[in-house]
N, C-alpha and C positions, 0 to 999 in steps of 0.2 A: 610658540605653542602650536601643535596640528591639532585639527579636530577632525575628525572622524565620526560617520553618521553610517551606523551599518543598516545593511535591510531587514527589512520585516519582514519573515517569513511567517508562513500563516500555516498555523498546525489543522489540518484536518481530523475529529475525531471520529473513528470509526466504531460506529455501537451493536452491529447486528454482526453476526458469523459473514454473513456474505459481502458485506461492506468492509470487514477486516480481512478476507481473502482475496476482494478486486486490488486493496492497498497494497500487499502481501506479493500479490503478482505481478503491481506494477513494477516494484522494486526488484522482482525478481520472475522474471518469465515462464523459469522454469518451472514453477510450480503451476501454471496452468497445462502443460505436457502432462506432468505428474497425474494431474485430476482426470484429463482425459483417457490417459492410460490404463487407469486402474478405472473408470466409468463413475467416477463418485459425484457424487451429488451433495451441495450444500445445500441443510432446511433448517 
């Protein structure tokens, strides 16, 4: 018998626009380029 104990990843929930866009970017960088390019502002 193997036993196996995976990890526990811990989900972060993002509830505001600008806490779902830092997430957003983390995963993905380019979309901070994008914002600045185009001047946009998250409210």
């Amino acid at each position: 018998m193997t036993v196996r104990v995976s990890e526990a990843n811990e989900h972060i929930r993002a509830y505001s626009q600008v806490e779902r866009f830092q997430l957003m970017s983390q995963k993905n960088p380019h979309l901070m380029k994008l914002k600045e390019a185009f001047g946009l502002e998250l409210g």
